[in-house]
C-alpha positions in Angstrom: -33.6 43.1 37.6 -35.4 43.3 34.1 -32.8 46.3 33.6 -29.9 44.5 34.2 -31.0 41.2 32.6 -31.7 42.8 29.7 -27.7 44.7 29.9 -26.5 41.0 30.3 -28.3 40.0 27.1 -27.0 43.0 25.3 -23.5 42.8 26.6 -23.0 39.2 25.6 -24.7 40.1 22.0 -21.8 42.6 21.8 -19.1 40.2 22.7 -20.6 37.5 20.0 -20.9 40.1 17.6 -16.8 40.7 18.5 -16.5 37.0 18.3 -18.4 36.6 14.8 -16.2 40.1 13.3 -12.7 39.1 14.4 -12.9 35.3 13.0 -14.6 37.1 9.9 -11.2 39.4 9.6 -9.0 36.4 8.8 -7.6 37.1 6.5 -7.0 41.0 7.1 -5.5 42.0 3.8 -3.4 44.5 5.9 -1.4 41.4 7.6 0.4 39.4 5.0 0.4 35.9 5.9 4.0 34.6 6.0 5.3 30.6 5.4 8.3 30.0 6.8 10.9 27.3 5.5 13.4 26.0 7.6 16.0 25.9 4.6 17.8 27.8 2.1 16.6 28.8 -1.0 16.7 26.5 -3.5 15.7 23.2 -2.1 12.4 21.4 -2.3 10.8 22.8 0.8 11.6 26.2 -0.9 10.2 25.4 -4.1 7.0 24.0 -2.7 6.6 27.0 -0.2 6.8 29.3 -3.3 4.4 27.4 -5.8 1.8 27.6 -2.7 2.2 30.6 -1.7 0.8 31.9 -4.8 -2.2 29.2 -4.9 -3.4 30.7 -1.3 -2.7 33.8 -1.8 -5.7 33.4 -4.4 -7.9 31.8 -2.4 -7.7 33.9 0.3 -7.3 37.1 -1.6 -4.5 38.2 0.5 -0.3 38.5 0.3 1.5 35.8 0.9 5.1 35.2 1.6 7.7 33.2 2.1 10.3 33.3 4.8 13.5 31.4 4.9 14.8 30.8 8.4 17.5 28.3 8.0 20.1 26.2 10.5 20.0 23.3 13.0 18.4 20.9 10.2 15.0 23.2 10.4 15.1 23.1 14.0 15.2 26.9 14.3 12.6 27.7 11.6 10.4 25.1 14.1 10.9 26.7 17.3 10.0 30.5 15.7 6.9 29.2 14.3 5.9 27.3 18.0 6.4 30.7 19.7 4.8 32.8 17.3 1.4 34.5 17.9 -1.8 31.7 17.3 -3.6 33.7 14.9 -2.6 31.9 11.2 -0.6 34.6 10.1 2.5 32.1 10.9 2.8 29.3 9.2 5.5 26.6 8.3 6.0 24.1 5.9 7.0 21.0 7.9 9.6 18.7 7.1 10.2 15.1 8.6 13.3 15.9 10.1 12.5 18.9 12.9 8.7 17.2 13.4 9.5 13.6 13.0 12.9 12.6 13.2 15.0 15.3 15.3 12.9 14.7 18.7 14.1 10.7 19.1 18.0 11.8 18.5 18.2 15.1 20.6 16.3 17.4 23.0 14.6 20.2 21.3 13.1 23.4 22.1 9.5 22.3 21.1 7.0 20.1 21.9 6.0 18.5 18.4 2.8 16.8 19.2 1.7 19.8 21.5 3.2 22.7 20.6 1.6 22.6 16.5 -1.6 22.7 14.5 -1.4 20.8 11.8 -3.3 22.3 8.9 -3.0 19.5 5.6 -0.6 17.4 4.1 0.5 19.4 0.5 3.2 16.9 -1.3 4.6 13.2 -1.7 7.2 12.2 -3.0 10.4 9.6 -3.4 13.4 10.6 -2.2 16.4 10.1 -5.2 20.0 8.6 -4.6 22.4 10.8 -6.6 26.1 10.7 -7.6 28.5 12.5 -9.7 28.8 11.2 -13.3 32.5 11.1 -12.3 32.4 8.7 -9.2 32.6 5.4 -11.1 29.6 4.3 -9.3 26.7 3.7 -11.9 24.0 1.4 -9.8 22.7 0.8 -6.4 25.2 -2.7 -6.7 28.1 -1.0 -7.4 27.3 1.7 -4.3 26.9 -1.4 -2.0 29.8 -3.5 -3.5 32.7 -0.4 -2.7 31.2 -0.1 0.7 31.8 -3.6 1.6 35.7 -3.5 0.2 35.6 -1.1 3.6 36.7 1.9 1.6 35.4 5.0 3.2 32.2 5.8 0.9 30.4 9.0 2.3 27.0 10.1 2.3 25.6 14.2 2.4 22.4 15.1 3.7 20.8 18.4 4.4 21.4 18.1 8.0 21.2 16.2 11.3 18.3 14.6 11.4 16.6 15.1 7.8 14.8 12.5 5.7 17.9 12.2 3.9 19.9 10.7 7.0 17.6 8.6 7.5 17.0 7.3 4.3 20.8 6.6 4.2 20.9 5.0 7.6 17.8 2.7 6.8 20.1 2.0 3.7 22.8 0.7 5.3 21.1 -0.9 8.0 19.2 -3.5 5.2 22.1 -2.9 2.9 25.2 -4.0 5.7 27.3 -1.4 5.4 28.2 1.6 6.4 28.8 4.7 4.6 29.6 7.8 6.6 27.5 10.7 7.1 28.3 14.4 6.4 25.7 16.7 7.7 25.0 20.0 5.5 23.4 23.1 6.2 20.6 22.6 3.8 20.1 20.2 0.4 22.2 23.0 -1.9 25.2 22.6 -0.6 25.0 19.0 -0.2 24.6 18.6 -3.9 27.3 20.7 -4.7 29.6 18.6 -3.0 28.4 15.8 -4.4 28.0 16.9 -7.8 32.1 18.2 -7.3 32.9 14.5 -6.4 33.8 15.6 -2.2 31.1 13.3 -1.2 30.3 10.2 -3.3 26.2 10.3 -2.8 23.3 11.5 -0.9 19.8 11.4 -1.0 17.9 14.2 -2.0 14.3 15.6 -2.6 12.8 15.4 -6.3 14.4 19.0 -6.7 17.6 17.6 -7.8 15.6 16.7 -10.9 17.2 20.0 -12.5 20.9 18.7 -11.3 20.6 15.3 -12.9 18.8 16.5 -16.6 21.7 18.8 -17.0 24.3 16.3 -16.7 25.3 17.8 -13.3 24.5 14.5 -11.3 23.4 10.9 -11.7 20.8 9.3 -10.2 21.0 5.5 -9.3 17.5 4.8 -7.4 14.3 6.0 -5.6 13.2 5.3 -2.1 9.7 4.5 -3.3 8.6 0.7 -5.1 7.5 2.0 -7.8 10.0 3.9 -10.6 9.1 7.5 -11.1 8.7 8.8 -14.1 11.0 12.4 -13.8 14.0 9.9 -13.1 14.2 7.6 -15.7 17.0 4.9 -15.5 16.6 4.8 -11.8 14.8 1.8 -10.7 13.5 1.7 -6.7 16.1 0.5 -4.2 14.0 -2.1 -3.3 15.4 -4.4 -6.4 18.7 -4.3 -5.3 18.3 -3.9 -1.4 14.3 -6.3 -0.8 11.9 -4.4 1.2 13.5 -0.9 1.2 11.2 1.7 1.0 10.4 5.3 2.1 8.2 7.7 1.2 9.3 11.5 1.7 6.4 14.4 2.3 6.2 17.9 3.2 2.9 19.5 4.5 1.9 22.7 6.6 1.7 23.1 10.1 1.1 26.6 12.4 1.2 27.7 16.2 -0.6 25.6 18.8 -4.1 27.5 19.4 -5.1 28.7 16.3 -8.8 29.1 16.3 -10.6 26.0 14.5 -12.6 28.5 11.7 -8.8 29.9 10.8 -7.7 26.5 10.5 -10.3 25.4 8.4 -10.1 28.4 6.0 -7.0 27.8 5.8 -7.0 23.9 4.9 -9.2 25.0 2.2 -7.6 27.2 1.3 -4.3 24.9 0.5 -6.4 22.6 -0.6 -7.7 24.9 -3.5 -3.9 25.7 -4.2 -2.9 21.7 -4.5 -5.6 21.2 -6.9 -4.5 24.3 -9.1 -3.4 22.6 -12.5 -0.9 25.3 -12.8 0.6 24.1 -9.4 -0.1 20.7 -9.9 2.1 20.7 -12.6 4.6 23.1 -11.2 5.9 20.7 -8.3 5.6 17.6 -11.0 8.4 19.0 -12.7 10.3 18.5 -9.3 9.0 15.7 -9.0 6.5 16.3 -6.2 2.8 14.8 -5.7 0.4 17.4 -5.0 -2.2 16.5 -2.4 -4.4 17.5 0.3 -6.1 16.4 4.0 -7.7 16.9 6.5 -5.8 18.5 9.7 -6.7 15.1 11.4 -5.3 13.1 8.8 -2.0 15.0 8.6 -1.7 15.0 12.7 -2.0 11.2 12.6 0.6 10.6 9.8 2.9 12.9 11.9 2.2 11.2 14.9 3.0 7.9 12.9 6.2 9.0 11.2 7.2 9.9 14.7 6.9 5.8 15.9 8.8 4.7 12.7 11.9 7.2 12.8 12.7 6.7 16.9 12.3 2.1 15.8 15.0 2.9 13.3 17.1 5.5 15.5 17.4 2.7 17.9 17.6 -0.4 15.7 20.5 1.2 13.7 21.9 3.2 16.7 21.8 6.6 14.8 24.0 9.2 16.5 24.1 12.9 15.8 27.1 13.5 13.8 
């Protein structure tokens, strides 16, 4: 008996030990650690994947990279990262639209409260309306007054179901019109269209900050109250349309399961990267807030921003286009 307790004891000493080495391997420096974006190049999700990347590489003293996986408004990119392996070696940088939006207009492959660990909110940020210099509209007045002669005013967005449909829909909805919506596979080809003069607006992430300095678009408002300082001349939407107001985010999610110690490691480890001054400053110039939270924190504004979204898909009737 004493030879056999004392095998137990041993045994499960060796299988804590295992325990205690494998969580001590993340990160293996063999196994690069890979952020998927649900976009092309280019776009704000892009841009902030790639400023990060860098900033946890650091902290974690391993390689980092970033993996585009566009199509279906990010819904692909989503349901690659829910199947992938729970080990924080997969990670994605999520979006409203495929984790907050998508779910209350169609069936999708994922589970977004279940099938997800969320890891930290990373950015904040308006959302700006944009037109070509060339489309004769030069305010959020003159937008609503050639809607409502019943011309047929368009709208781009980056996709079914993306922040930037909504944020048009909520528009119209407290504005009373109706522009039309013409869904893109991604932001970049939205604003080309838009910047050529094929679409009249559409609202875009602070990345389009480039687009408007160099004369390639105008900006006419931000979603937010207050008036941001990278897009001067563009007052919020809220003075010409009362109470409009929407605040856009991205933040960084992983596989359902990941082992609590990864995730925390690798909070902190963004964390770090948000407060880099270098990054900080980085995502300013596009117009992005750089921030940080608990995994907690970021599950409950998800869970939140879920509520909101399917009110207004059913208030405003939104339809998939």
């Amino acid at each position: 008996m004493q030879f056999k307790s004392i095998t137990a004891l041993g045994a499960a000493a060796l299988c804590a030990a295992a325990i205690s080495s494998a969580q001590a391997a993340f990160p293996d420096p063999a196994v690069p650690v890979r952020i998927v974006v649900g976009f092309p190049p280019g776009g704000g999700a892009d841009v902030l994947a790639r400023a990060a990347a860098l900033g946890v590489s650091k902290a974690l003293n391993t390689n980092v990279m970033v993996e585009n996986r566009p199509g279906a408004s990010g819904i692909i990119a989503t349901d690659y990262v829910a199947r992938a392996k729970p080990d924080g070696y997969t990670l994605y940088i999520a979006t409203p639209g495929s984790l907050t939006i998508l779910p209350s207009l169609q069936k999708v492959p994922y589970n977004p409260a279940k099938d997800f660990t969320p890891i930290s909110l990373l950015v904040t940020m308006p959302n700006v309306l944009v037109t070509s210099p060339n489309s004769g509209i030069n305010s959020i007045k003159d937008l609503i007054a050639r809607a409502k002669t019943g011309k047929d005013v368009t709208y781009a967005s980056g996709g079914n179901g993306t922040i930037g449909q909504m944020a048009a829909e909520q528009f119209n909805m407290m504005a009373g019109i109706r522009m039309r919506h013409i869904p893109y596979k991604g932001t970049t080809p939205a604003l080309t269209d838009v910047a050529s003069g094929l679409v009249e607006v559409t609202f875009s992430d602070p990345s389009v900050k480039t687009l408007v300095q160099g004369g390639k678009l105008k900006a006419l408002g931000v979603t937010t109250t207050s008036a941001s300082g990278e897009f001067p001349g563009a007052p919020p939407i809220g003075e010409a349309v009362p109470g409009y107001e929407l605040t856009n985010w991205y933040g960084v999610i992983a596989p359902a399961g990941v082992p609590a110690d990864v995730v925390e490691k690798l909070n902190k480890a963004f964390a770090q990267a948000m407060a880099n001054p270098e990054i900080v400053k980085q995502l300013a110039a596009s117009g992005m807030t750089a921030t940080s939270d608990t995994p907690a924190q970021f599950g409950e504004l998800m869970t939140k921003e879920r509520a909101k979204w399917a009110d207004l898909v059913k208030k405003a009737d939104i339809r998939l286009d």
